[in-house]
N, C-alpha and C positions, 0 to 999 in steps of 0.2 A: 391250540384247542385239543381237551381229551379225545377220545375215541366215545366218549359218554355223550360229550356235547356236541358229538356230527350225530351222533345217531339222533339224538334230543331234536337238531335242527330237518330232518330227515323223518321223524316220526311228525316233526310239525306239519311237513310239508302234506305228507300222505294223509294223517287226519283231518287238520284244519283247509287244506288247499284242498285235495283229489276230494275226500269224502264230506268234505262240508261245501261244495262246488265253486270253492273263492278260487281264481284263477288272479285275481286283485296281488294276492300274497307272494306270486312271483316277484313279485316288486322287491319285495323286504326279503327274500330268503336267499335269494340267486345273484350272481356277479350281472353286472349290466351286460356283459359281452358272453354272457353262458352259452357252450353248443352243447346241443342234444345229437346225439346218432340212437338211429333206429333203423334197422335196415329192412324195415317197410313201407321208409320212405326215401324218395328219388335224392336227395339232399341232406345234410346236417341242420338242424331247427339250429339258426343262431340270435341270440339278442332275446331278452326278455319279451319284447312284445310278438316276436314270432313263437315262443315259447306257449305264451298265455294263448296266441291263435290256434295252437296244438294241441292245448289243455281243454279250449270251449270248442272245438270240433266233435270232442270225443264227448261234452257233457250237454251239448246241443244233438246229438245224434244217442246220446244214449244216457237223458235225464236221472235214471237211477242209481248212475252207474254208483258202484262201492267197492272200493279194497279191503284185504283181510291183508295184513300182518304176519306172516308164515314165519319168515325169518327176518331178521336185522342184525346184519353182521357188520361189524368195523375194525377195522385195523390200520393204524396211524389217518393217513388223510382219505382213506375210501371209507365208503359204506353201501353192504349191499342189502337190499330189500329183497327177502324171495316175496310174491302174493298169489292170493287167488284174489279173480275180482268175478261181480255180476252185474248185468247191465243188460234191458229190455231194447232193443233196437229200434227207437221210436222217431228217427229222422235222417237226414243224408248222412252218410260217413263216404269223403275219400270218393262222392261219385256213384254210389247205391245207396239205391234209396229205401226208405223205411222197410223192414219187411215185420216188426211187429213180434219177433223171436225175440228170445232172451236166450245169453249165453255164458259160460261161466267160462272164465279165463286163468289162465296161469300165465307167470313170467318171472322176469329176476330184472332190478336195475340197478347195477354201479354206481354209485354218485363219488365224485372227486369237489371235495369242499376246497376252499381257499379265504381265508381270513374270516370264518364262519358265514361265508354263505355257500351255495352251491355252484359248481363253477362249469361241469362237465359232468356228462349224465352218458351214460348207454345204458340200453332198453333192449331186450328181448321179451316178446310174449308170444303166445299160441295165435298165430293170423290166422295159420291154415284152420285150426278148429275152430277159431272164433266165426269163419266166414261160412265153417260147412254146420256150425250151429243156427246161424243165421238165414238158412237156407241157400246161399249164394254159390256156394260149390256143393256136389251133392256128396251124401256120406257113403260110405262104401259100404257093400252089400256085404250083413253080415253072414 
């Protein structure tokens, strides 16, 4: 695979999956055995179907949610996404519950492709300001 065609399968994922709320597309784009790290959570997300319970956590807890495209970089079999996203906080996430804010987020995710599809992912995004937009931690006294 070019470095054209991970990004191609990577820009599918974020439009058609994240921002069109199809969590279904994990199926077709990702290895059966894909792990996720994010170290905001206790464990590694492994296997498509714990993946997609990771995807409709965050689009059940926050229906608007949408990414923006900042960067998409690739070189040989990685590819990284910088974004911004936003997203109204309109259900449980993680154990808190609705609070009805809206927060705009930044992150970067690594994707390792393997025979075109995605095979291995790490995540970093803004928790701490996602949680003190949210009102859940408070913001610091300017």
């Amino acid at each position: 695979m070019s470095v054209e065609q991970n990004k191609s399968i990577v820009r599918r994922w974020i439009e058609n999956g994240w921002n069109q709320h199809n969590p279904a597309l994990i199926d077709e784009l990702y290895t059966p055995n894909v792990v996720q790290y994010d170290p905001s959570m206790p464990e590694p997300t492994r296997g498509t179907e714990a993946l997609k319970g990771y995807v409709s956590a965050f689009l059940t807890a926050l229906p608007d949610l949408h990414f923006t495209i900042e960067d998409l970089v690739a070189e040989g079999d990685k590819v990284v996404w910088r974004f911004s996203s936003k997203g109204t906080h309109q259900g449980p996430l993680n154990g808190i519950p609705a609070t009805g804010r809206t927060a705009v987020v930044t992150g970067m995710v690594l994707f390792r492709l393997e025979n075109s599809r995605i095979a291995e992912v790490w995540v970093n995004f803004d928790l701490f300001g996602m949680l003190q937009q949210m009102g859940v931690i408070p913001m610091p006294n300017a």
